[in-house]
C-alpha positions as CSV (number, residue, x, y, z in Angstrom):
1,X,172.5,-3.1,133.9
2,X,168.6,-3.5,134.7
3,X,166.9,-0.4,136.0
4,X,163.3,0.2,136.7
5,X,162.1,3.5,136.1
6,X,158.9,5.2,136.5
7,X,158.3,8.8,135.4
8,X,155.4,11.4,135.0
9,X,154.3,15.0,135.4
10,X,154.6,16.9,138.6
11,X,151.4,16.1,141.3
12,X,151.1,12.3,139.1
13,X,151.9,10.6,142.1
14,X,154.6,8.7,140.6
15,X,157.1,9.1,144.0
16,X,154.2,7.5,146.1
17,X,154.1,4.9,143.5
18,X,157.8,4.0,143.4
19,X,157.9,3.6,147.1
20,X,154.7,1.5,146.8
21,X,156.7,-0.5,144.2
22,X,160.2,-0.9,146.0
23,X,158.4,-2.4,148.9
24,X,157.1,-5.0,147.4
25,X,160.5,-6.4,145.7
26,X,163.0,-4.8,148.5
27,X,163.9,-2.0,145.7
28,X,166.1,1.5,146.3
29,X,164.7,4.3,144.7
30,X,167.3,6.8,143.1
31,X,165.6,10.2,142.3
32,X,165.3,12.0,139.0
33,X,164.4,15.4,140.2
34,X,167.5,18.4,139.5
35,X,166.2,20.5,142.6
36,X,165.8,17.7,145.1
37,X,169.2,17.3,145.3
38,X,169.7,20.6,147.4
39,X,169.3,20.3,151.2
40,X,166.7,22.4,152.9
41,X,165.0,23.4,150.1
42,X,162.4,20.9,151.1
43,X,158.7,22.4,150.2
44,X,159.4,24.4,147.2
45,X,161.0,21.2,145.7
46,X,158.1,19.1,147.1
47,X,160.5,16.3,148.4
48,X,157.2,14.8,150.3
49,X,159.8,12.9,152.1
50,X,157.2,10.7,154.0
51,X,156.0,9.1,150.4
52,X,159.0,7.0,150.5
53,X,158.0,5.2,154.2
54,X,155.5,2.3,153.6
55,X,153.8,0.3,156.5
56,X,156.1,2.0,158.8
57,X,159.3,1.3,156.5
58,X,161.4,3.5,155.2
59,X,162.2,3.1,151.8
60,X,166.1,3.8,151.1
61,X,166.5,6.9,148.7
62,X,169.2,8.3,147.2
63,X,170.4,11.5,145.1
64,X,168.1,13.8,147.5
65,X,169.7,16.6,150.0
66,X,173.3,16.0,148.8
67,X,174.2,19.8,147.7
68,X,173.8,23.0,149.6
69,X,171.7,25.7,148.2
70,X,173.0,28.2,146.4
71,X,175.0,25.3,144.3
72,X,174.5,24.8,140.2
73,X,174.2,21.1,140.2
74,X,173.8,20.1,136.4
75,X,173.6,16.8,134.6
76,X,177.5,16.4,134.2
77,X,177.3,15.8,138.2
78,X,173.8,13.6,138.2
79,X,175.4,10.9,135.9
80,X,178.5,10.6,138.1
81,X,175.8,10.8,140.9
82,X,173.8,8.2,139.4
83,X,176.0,5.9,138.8
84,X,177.9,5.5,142.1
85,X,174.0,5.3,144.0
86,X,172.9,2.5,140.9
87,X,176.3,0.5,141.5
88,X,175.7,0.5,145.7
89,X,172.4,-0.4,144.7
90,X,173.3,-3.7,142.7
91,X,175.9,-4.5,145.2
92,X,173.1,-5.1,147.8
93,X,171.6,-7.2,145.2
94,X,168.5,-4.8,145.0
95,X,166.7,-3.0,141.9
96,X,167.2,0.2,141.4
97,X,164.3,2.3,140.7
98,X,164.8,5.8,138.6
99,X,162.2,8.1,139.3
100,X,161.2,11.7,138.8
101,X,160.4,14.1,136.1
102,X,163.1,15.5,135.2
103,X,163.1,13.9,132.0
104,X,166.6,15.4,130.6
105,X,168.4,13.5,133.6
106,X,166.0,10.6,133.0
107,X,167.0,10.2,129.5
108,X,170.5,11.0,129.7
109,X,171.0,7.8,131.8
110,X,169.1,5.1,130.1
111,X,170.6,6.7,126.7
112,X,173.7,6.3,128.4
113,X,175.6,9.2,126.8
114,X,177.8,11.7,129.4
115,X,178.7,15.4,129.1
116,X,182.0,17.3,129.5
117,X,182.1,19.5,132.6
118,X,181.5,23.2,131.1
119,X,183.7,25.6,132.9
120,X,182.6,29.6,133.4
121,X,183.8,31.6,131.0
122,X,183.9,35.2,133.1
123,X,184.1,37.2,129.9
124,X,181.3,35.9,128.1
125,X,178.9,36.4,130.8
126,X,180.5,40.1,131.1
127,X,179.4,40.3,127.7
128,X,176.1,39.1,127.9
129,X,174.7,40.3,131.4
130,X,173.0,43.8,129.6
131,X,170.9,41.5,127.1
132,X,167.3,41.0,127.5
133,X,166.3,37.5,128.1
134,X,163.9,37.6,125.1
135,X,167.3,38.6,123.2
136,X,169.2,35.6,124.9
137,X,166.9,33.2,124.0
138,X,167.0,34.2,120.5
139,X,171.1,34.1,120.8
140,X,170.3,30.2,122.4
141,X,168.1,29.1,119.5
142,X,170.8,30.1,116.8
143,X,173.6,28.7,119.0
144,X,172.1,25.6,119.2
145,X,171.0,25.7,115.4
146,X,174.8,26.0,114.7
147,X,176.3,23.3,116.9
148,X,173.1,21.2,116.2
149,X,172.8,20.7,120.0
150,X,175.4,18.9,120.7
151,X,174.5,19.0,124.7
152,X,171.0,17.5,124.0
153,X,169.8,19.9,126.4
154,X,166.8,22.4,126.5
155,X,167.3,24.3,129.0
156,X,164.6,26.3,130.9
157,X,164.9,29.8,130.0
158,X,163.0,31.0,132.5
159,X,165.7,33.7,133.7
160,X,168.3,35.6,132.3
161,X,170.7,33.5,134.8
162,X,169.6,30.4,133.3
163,X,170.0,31.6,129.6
164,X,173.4,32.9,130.0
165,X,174.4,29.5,131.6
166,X,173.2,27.7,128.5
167,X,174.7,29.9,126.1
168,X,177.6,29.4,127.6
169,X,178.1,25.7,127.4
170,X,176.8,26.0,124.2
171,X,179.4,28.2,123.2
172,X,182.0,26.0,124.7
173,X,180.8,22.9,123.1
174,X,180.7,24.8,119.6
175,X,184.5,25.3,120.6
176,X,185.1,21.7,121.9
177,X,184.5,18.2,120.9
178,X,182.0,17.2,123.1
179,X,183.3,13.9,126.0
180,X,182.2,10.4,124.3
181,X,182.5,8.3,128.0
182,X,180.2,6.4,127.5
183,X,177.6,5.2,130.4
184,X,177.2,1.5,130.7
185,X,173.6,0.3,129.1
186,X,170.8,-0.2,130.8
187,X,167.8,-2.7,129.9
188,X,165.1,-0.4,131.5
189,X,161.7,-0.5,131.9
190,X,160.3,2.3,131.8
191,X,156.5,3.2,133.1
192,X,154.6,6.6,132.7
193,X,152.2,8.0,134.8
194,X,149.0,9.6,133.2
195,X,146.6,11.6,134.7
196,X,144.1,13.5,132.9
197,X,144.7,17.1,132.6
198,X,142.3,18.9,134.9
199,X,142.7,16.0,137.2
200,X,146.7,17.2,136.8
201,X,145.4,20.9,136.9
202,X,143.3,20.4,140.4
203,X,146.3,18.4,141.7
204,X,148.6,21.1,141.5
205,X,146.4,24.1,142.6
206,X,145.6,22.1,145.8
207,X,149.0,21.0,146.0
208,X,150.5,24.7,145.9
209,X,148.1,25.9,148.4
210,X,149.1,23.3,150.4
211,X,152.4,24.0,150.1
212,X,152.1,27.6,151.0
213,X,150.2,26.8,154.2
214,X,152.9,24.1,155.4
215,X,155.4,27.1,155.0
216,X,157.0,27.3,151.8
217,X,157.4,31.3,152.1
218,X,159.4,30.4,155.5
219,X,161.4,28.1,154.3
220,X,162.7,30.4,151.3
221,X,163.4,33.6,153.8
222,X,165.0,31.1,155.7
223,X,167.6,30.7,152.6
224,X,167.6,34.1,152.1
225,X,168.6,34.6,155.7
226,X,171.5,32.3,155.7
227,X,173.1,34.2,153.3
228,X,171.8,32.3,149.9
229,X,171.4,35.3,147.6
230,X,168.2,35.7,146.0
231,X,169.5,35.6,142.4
232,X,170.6,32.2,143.1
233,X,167.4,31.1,144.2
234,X,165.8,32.4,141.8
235,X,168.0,30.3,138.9
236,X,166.4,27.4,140.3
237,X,162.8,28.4,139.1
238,X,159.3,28.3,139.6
239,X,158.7,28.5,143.2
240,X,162.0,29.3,143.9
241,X,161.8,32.3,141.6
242,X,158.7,33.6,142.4
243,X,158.4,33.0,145.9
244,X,161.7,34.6,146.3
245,X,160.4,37.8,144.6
246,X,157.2,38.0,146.6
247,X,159.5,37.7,149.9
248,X,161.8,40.4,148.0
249,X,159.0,42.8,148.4
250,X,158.6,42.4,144.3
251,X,155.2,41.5,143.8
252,X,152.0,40.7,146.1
253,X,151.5,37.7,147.5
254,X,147.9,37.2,145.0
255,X,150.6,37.9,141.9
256,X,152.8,35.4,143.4
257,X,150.4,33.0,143.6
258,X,148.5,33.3,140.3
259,X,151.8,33.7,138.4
260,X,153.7,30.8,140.0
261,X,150.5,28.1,139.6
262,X,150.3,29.3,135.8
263,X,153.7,28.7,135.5
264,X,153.7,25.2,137.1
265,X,151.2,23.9,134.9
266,X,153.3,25.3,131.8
267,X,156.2,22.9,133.6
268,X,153.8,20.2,134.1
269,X,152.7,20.9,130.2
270,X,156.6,20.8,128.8
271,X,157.2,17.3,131.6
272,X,154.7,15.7,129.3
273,X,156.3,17.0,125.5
274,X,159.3,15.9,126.9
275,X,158.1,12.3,127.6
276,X,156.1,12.4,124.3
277,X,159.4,13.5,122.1
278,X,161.8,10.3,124.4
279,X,158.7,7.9,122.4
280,X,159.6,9.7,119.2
281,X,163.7,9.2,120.4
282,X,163.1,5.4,120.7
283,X,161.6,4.8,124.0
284,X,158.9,2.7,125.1
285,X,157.1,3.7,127.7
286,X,154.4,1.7,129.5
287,X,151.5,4.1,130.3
288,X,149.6,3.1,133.1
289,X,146.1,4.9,134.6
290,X,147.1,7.8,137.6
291,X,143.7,7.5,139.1
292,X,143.5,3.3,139.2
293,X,143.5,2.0,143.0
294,X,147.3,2.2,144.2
295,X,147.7,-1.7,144.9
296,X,146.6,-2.1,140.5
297,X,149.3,0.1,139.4
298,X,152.0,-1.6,141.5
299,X,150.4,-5.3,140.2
300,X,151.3,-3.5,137.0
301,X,154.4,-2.6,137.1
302,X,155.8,-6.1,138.9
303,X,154.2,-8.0,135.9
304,X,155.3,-6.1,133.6
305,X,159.0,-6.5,134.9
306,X,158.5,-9.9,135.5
307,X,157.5,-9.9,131.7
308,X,160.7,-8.1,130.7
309,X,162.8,-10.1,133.0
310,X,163.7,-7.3,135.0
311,X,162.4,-9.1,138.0
């Protein structure tokens, strides 16, 4: 099972990359991103759609608008996902090419382990909805203490939403053995993209206002208009959440602004500990240069496979 993948920080450049990369060998790109999966939830989750068409070619993508919003996709569903887009992939005698930065998803699949399905559990949630999220993430952190985290998942508690999910497949995994199926392995190369930090830090205050300007308010009262409710938009975080609250009549569209960019450069921060703690796991990952000319990096990348016979 050979796999490329290529992963970095949000505003890297890495999707732009891929696609670069995938048109040179005649690859398929399957995304690693858990909120690019919904359909019309395009801006907020910067899909940036036309990255992935090079020289007037589109590249094929998969594992992007292929769950309505309003939806709790979790990793259970990505590795089932996964692995029926990586097998179509090798049947057309292409390479598959993993990228995003979503690095739980990332490293679920080249550690090839798979979790049980976690069902609601209606009475635990009734008994946790009057908690605080500060208390919640407390209750998390000892849950996870005592099952020694089991799930390998650290989950975002950015809402109370979000920490009540966790809890509770923690709480059913405490109660359960967790599912052994095993993945098949995969000899990956794996490539990381670095960018300095304030390069990373100008990137994605450009980036939001851009963002912002192309519509990204619209598009969220568009959801909330269909019916989406705004609690479920807000579980899926950062501009979901905050957006959602300015178009709630919550907050002002300045405290929007300066508390969402603050709080993507914390994500952007936690992308990168994530990637540092996979080396500390195990993984090599070949670093290679953000800012270097766009035709280097892909020379890069296809030697570097070529060197790891993954070419």
């Amino acid at each position: 099972m050979k796999l490329l993948t290529i992963l970095g920080p949000t505003a890297s450049g890495k999707t732009a990359l891929a696609a670069a990369v995938a048109s040179c060998v005649g690859a398929e790109i399957i995304s690693a991103d858990s909120r690019q999966v919904y359909r019309r939830m395009d801006i907020g989750t910067g899909k940036d759609l036309q990255d992935y068409v090079v020289d007037g070619v589109q590249i094929p993508y998969h594992l992007i608008d292929i769950v309505e919003p309003g939806t709790k996709y979790n990793l259970f569903r990505y590795q089932h996902d996964f692995l029926e887009a990586y097998n179509g992939i090798v049947e057309r005698g292409k390479l598959p090419i993993l990228c995003g930065g979503t690095g739980l998803y990332i490293e679920a699949v080249l550690k090839g382990y798979r979790l049980s399905a976690v069902p609601e559990n209606p009475a635990l949630r009734k008994e946790l909805e009057h908690f605080s999220l500060a208390q919640l993430t407390e209750m998390l952190k000892e849950q996870k203490k005592k099952n020694g985290s089991c799930m390998h998942n650290t989950t975002d508690v950015d809402t109370v939403q979000r920490a009540i999910r966790a809890i509770e497949i923690e709480t059913f995994n405490g109660q359960h053995a967790c599912a052994s199926a095993v993945l098949p392995h995969v000899d990956a190369v794996v490539v990381g993209v670095s960018i300095d930090r304030e390069e990373r830090r100008r990137k994605i205050t450009r980036r939001l206002k851009q963002r912002l300007d192309e519509g990204m308010v619209d598009e969220i009262r568009a959801l909330l208009a269909e019916g989406i409710a705004a609690e479920d938009l807000i579980y899926y975080g950062l501009e979901y959440k905050f957006v959602t609250e300015y178009a709630m009549g919550q907050c002002s569209y300045q405290e929007m602004f300066n508390r969402l960019e603050i709080a993507i450069h914390q994500f952007a921060k936690r992308q990168m500990t994530w990637f540092r703690g996979m080396e500390r796991r195990g993984f090599v990952i070949h670093w290679i240069d953000a800012m270097q000319p766009m035709e280097h990096k892909v020379k890069q990348i296809i030697s570097l496979c070529k060197q790891q016979e993954a070419l």
